[in-house]
C-alpha positions as a Markdown table, in Angstrom:
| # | Residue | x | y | z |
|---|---|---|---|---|
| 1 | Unk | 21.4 | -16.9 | -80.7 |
| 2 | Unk | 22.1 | -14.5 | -78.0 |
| 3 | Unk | 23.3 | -15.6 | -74.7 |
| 4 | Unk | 21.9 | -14.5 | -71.7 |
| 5 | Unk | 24.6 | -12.0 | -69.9 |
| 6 | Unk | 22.2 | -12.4 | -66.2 |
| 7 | Unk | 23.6 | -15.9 | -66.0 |
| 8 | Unk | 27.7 | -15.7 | -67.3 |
| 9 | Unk | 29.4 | -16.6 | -64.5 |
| 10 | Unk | 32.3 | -14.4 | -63.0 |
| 11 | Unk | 36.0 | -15.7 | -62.4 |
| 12 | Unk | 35.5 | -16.6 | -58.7 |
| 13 | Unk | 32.5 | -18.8 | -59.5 |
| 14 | Unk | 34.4 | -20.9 | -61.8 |
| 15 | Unk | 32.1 | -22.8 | -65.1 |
| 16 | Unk | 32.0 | -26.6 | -63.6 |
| 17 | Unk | 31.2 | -28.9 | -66.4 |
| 18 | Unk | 29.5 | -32.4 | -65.5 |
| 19 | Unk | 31.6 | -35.3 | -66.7 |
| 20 | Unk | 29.9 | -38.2 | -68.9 |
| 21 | Unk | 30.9 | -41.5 | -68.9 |
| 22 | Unk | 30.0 | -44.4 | -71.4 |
| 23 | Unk | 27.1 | -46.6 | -70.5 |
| 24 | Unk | 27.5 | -50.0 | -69.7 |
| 25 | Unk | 27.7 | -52.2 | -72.3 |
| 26 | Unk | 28.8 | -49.1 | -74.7 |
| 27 | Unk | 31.4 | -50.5 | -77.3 |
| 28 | Unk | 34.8 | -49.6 | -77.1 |
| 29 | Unk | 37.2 | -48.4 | -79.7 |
| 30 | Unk | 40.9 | -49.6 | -78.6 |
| 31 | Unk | 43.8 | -48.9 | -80.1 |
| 32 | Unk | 46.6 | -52.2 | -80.5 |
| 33 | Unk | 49.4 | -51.9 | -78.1 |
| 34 | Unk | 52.0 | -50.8 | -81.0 |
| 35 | Unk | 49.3 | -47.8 | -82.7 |
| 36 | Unk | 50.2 | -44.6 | -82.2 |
| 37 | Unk | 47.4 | -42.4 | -81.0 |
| 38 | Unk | 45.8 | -40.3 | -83.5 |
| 39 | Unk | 47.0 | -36.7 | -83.1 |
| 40 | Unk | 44.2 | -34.7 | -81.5 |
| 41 | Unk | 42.7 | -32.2 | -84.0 |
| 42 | Unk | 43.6 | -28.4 | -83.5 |
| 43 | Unk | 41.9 | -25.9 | -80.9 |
| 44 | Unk | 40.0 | -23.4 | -83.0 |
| 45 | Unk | 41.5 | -20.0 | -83.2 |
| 46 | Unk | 39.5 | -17.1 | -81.1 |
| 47 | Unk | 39.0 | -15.5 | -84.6 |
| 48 | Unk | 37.2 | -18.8 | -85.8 |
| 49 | Unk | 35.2 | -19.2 | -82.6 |
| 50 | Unk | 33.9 | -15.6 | -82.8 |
| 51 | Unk | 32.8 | -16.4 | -86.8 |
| 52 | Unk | 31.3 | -19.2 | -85.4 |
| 53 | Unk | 29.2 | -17.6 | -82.8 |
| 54 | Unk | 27.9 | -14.5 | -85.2 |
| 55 | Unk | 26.9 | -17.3 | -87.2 |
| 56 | Unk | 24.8 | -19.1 | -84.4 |
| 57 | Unk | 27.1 | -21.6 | -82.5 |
| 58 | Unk | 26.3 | -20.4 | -79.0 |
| 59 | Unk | 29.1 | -23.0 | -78.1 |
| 60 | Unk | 31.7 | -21.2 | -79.4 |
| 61 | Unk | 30.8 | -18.3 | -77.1 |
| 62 | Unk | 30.8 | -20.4 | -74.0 |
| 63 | Unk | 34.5 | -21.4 | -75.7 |
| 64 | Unk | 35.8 | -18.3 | -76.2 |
| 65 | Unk | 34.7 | -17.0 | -72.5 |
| 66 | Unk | 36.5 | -19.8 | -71.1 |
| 67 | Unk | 39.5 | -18.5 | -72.9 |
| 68 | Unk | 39.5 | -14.8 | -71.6 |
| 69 | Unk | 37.5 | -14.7 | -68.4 |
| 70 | Unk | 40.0 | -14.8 | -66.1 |
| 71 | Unk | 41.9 | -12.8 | -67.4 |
| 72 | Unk | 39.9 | -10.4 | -68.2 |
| 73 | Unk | 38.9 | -9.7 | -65.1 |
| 74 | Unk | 42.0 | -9.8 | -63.1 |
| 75 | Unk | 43.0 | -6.8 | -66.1 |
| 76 | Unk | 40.1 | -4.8 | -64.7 |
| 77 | Unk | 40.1 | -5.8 | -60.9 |
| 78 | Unk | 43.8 | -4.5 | -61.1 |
| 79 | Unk | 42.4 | -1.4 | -63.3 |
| 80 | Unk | 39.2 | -0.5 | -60.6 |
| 81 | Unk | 40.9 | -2.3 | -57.3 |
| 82 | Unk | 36.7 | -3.0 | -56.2 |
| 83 | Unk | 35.2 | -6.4 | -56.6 |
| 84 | Unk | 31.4 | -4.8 | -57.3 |
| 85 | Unk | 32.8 | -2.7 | -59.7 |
| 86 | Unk | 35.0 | -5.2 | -62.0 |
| 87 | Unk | 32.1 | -7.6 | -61.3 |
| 88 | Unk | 29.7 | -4.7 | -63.0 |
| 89 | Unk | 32.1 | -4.0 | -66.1 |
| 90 | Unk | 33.1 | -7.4 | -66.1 |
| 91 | Unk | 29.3 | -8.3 | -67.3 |
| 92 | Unk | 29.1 | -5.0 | -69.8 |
| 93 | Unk | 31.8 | -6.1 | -71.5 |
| 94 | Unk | 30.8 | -9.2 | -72.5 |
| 95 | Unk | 27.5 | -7.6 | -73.1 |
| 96 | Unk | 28.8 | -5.4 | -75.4 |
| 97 | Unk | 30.9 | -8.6 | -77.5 |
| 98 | Unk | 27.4 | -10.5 | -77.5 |
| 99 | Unk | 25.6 | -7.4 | -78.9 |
| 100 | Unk | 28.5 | -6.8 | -81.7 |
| 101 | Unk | 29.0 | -10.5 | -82.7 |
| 102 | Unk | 26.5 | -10.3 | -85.7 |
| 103 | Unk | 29.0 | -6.9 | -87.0 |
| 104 | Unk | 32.6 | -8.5 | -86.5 |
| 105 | Unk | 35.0 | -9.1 | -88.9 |
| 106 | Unk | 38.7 | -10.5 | -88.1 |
| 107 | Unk | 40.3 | -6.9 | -88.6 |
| 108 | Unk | 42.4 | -7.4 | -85.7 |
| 109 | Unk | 42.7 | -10.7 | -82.9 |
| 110 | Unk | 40.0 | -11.0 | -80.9 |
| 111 | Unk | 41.5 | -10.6 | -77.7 |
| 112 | Unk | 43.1 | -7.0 | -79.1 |
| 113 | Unk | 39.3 | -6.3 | -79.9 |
| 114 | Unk | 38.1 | -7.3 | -76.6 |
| 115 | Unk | 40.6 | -5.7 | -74.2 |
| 116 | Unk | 39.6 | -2.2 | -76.4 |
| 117 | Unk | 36.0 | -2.6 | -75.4 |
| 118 | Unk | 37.4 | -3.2 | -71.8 |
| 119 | Unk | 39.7 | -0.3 | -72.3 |
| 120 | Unk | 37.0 | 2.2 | -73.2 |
| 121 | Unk | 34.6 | 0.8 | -70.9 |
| 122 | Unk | 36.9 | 1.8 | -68.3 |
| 123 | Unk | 37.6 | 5.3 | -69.8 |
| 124 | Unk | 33.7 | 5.8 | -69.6 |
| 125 | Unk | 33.6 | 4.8 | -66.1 |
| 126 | Unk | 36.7 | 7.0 | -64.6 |
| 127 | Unk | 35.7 | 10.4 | -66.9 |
| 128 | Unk | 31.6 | 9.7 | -65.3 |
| 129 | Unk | 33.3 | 9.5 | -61.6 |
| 130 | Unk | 35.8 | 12.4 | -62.7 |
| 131 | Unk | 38.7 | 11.0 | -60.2 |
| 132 | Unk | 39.9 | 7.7 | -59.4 |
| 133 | Unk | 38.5 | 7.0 | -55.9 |
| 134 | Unk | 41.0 | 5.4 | -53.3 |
| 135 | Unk | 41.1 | 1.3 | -53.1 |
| 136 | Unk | 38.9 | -0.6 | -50.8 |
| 137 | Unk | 40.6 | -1.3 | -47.2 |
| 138 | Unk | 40.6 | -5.1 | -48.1 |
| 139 | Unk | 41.4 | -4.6 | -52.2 |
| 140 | Unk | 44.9 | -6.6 | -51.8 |
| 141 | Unk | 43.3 | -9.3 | -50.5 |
| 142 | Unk | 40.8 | -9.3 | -53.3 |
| 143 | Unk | 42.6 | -9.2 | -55.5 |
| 144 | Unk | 45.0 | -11.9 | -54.4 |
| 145 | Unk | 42.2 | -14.4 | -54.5 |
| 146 | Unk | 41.1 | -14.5 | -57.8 |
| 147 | Unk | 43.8 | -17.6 | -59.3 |
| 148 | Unk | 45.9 | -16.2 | -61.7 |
| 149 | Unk | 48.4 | -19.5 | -62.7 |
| 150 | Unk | 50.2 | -17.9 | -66.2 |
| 151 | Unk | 51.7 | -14.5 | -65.0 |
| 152 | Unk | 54.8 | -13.4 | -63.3 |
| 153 | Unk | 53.1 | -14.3 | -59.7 |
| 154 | Unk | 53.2 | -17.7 | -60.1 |
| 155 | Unk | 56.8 | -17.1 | -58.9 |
| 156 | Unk | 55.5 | -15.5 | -56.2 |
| 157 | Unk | 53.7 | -18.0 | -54.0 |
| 158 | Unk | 53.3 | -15.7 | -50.6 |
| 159 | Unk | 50.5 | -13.7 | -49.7 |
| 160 | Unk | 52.8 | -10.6 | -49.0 |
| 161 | Unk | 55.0 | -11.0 | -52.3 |
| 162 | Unk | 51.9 | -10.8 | -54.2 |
| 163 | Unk | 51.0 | -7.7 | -52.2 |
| 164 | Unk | 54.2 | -6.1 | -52.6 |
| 165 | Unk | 53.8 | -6.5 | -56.6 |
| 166 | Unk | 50.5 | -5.2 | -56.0 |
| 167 | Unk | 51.6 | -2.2 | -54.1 |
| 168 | Unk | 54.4 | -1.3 | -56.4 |
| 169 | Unk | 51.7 | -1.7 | -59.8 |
| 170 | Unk | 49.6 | 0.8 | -57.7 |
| 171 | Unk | 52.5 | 2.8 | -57.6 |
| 172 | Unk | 53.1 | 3.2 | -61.1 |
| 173 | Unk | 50.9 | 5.9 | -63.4 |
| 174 | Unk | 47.6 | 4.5 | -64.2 |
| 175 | Unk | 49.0 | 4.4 | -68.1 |
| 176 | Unk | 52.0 | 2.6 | -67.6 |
| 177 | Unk | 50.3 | 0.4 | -65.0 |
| 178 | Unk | 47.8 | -0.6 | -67.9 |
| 179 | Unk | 50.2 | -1.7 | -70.7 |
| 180 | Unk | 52.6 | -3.6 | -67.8 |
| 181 | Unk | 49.3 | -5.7 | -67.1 |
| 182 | Unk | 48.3 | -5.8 | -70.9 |
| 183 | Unk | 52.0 | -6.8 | -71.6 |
| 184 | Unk | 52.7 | -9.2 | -68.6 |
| 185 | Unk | 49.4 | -10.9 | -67.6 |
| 186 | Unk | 47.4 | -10.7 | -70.7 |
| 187 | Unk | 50.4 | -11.3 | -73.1 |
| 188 | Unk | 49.8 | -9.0 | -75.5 |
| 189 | Unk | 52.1 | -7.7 | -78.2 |
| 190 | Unk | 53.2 | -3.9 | -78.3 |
| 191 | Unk | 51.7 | -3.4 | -81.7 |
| 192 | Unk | 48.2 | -5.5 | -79.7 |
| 193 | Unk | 48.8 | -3.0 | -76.7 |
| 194 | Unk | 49.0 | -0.1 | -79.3 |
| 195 | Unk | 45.6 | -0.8 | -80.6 |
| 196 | Unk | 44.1 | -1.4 | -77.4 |
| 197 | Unk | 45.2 | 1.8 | -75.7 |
| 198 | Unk | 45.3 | 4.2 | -78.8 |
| 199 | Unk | 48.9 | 4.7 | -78.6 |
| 200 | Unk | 51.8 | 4.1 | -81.0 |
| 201 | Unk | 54.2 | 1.0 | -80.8 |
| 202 | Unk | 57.5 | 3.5 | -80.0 |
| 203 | Unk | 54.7 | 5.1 | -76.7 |
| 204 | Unk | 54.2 | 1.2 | -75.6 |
| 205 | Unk | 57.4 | 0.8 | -75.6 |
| 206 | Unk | 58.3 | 3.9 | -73.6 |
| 207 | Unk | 55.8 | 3.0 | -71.0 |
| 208 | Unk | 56.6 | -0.7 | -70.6 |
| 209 | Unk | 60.2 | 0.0 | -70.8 |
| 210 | Unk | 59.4 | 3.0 | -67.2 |
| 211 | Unk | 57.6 | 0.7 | -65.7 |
| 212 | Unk | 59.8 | -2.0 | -65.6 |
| 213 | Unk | 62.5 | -0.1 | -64.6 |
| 214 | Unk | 60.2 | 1.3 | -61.4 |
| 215 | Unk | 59.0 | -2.7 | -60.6 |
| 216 | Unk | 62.3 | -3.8 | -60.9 |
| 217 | Unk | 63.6 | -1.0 | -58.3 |
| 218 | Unk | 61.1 | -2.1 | -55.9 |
| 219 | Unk | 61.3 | -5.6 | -56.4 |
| 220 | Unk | 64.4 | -6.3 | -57.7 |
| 221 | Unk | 65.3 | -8.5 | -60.9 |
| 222 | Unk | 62.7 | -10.7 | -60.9 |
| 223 | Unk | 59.7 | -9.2 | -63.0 |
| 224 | Unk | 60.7 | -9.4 | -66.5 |
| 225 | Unk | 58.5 | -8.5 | -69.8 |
């Protein structure tokens, strides 16, 4: 069942879910005071929730964009520096995951497969404009907004640490910029970075290994892979 892409919601609109309670009266299953709690059951793996969707289980979708949104589209608002923009691909990119899902197989992890879509997606959109246009006046503070609580900013709290890192990512070539962001903030492995950008492991490598060495000259030993 496809899902309509008019009403995902974007990062800084987080998905609220209602909370439901028992009614009164409803019986109770307590555990005695010496029972150990029953171990809860696995999360599904993003491979499993994608079967799951192709096969009908529109809740596995809604699952697995929990999972990536965010980061997702901090990857592209750090990629295009304009709101509208990463808003627009933000929404084609998921399109394009919703449209596929009857046609996917587990060749790769999901989130490889979905940061190549994002990756060509942007490739489209730079070789249509022909240049990279400059950043919005306001783009640091843009991008500083949008929560990000499981990369290397988490350790820096201040508005103008984050903009330094910000600066100094802007400073770096738009390639080596990409795998730092696929490496640090998305997580993923230089053999997943490889597939994403085209490239092979020992080109990764080269890359991530430059641009560490230019984040760490600007902002000393801090950043780490």
């Amino acid at each position: 069942m496809p899902i309509a892409i008019a009403h995902l919601p974007l990062p800084q609109r987080p998905w609220r879910h209602g909370t439901r309670f028992p009614p009164p009266g409803a019986g109770l299953t307590l555990l005695r005071v010496n029972e150990a709690a029953p171990d809860d059951p696995p999360e599904p793996s993003d491979e499993t929730l994608m079967l799951a969707y192709a096969a009908g289980d529109v809740a596995a979708f809604e699952a697995l964009y929990g999972r990536h949104r965010l980061r997702l589209y901090r990857y592209l608002l750090r990629q295009l520096r304009d709101g509208a923009l990463a808003d627009e691909l933000f929404q084609d990119i998921w399109q394009k995951v919703i449209t596929a899902r009857a046609n996917w197989t587990p060749e790769a992890a999901f989130a490889t497969w979905l940061y190549r879509i994002a990756h060509n997606r942007l490739a489209d959109h730079w070789r249509a404009r022909q240049h990279r246009p400059p950043a919005p006046v306001d783009a640091d503070e843009r991008t500083a907004r949008v929560p990000d609580p499981d990369t290397p900013e988490r350790q820096l709290s201040q508005f103008e640490q984050r903009r330094q890192l910000q600066l100094a990512l802007d400073a770096l070539p738009p390639e080596q910029r990409e795998v730092i962001v696929l490496r640090l903030e998305q997580e993923l492995s230089l053999e997943e970075i490889g597939e994403v950008t085209g490239v092979g492991r020992e080109t990764v490598k080269s890359r991530l290994r430059y641009a560490m060495d230019k984040l760490r000259a600007q902002l000393g030993a801090g950043v780490g892979a």
